[in-house]
VOBA-577728 format. One record per residue (C-alpha): x, y, z; residue in one letter. Coordinates in Angstrom, 1 decimal. Layout:
N
+--------+--------+--------+----+
:      X :      Y :      Z : aa :
+--------+--------+--------+----+
:      X :      Y :      Z :  a :
...
+--------+--------+--------+----+
//
This chain:
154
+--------+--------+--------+----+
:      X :      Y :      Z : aa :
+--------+--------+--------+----+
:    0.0 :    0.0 :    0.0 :  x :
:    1.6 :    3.1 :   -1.2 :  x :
:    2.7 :    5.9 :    1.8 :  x :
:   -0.2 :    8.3 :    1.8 :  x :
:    1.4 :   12.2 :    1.8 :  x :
:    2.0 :   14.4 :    5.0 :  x :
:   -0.6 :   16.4 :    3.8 :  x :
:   -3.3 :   14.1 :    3.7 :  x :
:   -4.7 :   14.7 :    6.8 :  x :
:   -5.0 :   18.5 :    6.0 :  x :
:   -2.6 :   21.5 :    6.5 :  x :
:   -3.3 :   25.3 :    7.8 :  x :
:   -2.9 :   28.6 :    5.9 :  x :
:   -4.3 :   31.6 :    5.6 :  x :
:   -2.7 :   34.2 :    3.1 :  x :
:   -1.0 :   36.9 :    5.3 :  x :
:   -0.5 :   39.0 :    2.4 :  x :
:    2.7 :   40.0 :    3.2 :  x :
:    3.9 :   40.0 :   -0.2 :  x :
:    7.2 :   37.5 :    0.5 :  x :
:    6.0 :   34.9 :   -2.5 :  x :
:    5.2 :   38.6 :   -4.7 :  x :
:    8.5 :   40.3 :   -4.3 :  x :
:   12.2 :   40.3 :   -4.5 :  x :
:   13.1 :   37.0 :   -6.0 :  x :
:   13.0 :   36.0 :   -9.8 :  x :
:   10.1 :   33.8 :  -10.6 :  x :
:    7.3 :   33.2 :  -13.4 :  x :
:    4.0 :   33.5 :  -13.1 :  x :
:    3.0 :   30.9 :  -15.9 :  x :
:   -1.0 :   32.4 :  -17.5 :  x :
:   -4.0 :   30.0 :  -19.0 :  x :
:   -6.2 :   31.8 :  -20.9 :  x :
:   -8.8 :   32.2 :  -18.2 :  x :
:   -6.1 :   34.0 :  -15.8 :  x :
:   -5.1 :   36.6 :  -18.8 :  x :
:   -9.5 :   36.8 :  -19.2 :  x :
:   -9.2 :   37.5 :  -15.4 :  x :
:   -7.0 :   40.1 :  -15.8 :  x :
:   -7.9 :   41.5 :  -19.0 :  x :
:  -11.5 :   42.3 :  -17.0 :  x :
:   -9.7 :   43.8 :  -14.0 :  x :
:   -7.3 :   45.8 :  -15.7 :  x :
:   -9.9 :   46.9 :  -18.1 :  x :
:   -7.6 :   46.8 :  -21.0 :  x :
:   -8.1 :   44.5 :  -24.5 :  x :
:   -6.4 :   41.4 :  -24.7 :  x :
:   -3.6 :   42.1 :  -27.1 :  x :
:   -2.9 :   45.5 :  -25.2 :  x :
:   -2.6 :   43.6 :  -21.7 :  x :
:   -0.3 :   40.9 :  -23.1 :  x :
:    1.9 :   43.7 :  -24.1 :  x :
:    2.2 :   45.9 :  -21.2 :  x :
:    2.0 :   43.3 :  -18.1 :  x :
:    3.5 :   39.9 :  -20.2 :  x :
:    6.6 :   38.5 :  -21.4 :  x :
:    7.5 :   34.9 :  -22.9 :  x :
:    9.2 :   32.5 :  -21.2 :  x :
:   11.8 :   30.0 :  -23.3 :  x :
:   11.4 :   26.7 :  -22.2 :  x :
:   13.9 :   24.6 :  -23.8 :  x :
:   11.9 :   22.8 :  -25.5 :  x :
:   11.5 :   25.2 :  -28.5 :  x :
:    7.9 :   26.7 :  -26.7 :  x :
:    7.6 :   29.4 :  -24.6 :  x :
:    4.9 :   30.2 :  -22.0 :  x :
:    3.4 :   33.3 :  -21.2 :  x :
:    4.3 :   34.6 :  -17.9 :  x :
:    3.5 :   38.2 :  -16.1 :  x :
:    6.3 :   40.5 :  -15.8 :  x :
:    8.8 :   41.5 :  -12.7 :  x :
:    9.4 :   45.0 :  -12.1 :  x :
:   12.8 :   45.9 :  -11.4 :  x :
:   14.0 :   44.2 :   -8.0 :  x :
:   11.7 :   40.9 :   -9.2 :  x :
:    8.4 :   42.7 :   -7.7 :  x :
:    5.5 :   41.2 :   -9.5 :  x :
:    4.0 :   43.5 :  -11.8 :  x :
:    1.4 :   43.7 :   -9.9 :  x :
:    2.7 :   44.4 :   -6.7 :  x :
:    2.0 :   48.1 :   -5.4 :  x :
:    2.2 :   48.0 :   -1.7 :  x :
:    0.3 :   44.4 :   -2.1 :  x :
:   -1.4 :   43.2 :   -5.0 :  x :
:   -3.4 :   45.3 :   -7.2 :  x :
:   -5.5 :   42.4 :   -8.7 :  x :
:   -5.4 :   39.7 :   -5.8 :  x :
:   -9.2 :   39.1 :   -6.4 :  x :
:   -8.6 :   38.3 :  -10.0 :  x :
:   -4.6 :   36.9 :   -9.3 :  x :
:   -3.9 :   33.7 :  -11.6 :  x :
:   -4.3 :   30.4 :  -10.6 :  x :
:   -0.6 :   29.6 :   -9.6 :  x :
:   -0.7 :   32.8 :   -7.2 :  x :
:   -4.7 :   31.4 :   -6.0 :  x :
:   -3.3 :   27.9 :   -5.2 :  x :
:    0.0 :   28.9 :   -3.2 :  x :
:    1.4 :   27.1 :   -1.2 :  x :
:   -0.6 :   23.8 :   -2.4 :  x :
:    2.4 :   23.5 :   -5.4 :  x :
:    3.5 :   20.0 :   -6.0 :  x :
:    6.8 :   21.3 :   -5.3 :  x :
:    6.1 :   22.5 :   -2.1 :  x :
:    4.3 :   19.5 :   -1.1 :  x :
:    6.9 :   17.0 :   -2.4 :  x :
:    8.0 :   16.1 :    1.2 :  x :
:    7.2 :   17.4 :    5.0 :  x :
:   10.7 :   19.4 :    4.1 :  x :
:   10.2 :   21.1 :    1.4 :  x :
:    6.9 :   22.7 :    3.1 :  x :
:    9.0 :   23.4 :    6.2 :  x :
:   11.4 :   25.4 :    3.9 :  x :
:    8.5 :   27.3 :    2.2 :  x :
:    6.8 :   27.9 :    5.8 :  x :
:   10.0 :   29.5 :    7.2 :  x :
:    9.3 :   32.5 :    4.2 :  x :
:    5.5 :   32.8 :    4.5 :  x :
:    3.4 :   33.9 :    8.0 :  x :
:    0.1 :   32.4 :    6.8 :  x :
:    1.6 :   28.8 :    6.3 :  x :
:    0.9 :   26.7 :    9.3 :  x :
:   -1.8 :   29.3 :   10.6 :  x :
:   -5.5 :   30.3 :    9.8 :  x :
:   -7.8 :   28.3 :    7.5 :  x :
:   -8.0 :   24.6 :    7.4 :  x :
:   -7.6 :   22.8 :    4.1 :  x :
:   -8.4 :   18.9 :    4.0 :  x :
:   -6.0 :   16.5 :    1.8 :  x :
:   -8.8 :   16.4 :   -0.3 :  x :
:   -9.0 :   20.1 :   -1.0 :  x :
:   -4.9 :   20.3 :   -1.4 :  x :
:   -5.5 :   17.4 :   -3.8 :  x :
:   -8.3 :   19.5 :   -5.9 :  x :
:   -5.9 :   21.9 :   -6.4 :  x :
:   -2.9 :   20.2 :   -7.3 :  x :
:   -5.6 :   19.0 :   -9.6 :  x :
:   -6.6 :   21.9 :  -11.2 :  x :
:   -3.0 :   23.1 :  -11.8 :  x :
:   -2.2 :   19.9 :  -13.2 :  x :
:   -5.2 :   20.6 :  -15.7 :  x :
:   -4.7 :   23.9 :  -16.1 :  x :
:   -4.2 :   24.7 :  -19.9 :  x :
:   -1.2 :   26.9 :  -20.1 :  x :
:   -0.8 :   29.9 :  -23.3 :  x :
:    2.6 :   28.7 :  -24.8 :  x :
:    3.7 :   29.0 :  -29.0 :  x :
:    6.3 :   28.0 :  -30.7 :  x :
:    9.7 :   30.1 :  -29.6 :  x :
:    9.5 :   32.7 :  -32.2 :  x :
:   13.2 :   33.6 :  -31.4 :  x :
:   11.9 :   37.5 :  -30.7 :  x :
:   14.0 :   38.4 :  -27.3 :  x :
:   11.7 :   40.5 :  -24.5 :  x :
:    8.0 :   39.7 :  -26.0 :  x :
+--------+--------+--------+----+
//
C-alpha cells in the first residue's frame, strides 16, 4: 500500500498578504487563458494591449515558450504596489499557493517554504482532499505557450 502524503490529513494557511511569495526573487508567473481573461476584466484593457504591457514569454527549452507576467525591477510582481493590485482576479498559480506540488513534495520542502511565508501553518483549514483539488486543477490547467519565435523580450 503506497505511503499516503503528509498532507493528507490536511494543512493550515491563511494568506498573510505580506507579499514574501510577490516580491524580490525571480520567478514566473505561468498564465492560461482564463487568468489573462481574469485580468484582462480587472485591468480593463483588451487582450492584445494587456499581453503587451503586463507579459513576457518564457523559453522553455523545448523550442515553446509560455506566457508569464512581468517583474518590475528588484523581481516585484507587476502587480505588486504596496500588495497586489489584482489579488481578487490573481492567476491560478498565485490562488493555489502554497498547495504547489513542489512545495508538497516532502514534510521538508513545506518546512522550507513555511520558514518564508506567515500564513503557512496558521488560519484556514484545508483537507487533503481540497490540497489534492488543487494540485488537480494546476495539473489541468491549460497553459498559453507558442512555438519560440526567437523575438527576445516579448
Amino acid at each position: 500500500m503506497p505511503k499516503k502524503p503528509f498532507y493528507s490529513e490536511g494543512l493550515y494557511f491563511s494568506c498573510a498578504r505580506c507579499s514574501a511569495c510577490c516580491r524580490y526573487e525571480r520567478g514566473y508567473v505561468f498564465l492560461s487563458k482564463a487568468d489573462v481573461q481574469s485580468l484582462v476584466q480587472a485591468c480593463k484593457m483588451e487582450y492584445g494591449h494587456f499581453v503587451q504591457v503586463y507579459c513576457r514569454w518564457v523559453p522553455m527549452g523545448d523550442g515553446n515558450e509560455r506566457l508569464s507576467l512581468r517583474e518590475k525591477a528588484g523581481f516585484d510582481c507587476i502587480f505588486w504596489s504596496d500588495g497586489c493590485t489584482v489579488y481578487r482576479n490573481r492567476p491560478l498559480q498565485c490562488r493555489t499557493f502554497p498547495f504547489w506540488a513542489s512545495v508538497l513534495s516532502s514534510q521538508a520542502a513545506w518546512k522550507t517554504a513555511q520558514s518564508g511565508c506567515p500564513g503557512m501553518g496558521q488560519g484556514e483549514f484545508h483537507s487533503g482532499e481540497e490540497i489534492e483539488a488543487c494540485l488537480a486543477e494546476q495539473q489541468e490547467e491549460k497553459l498559453i505557450s507558442r512555438k519560440n519565435s526567437g523575438v527576445r523580450g516579448v
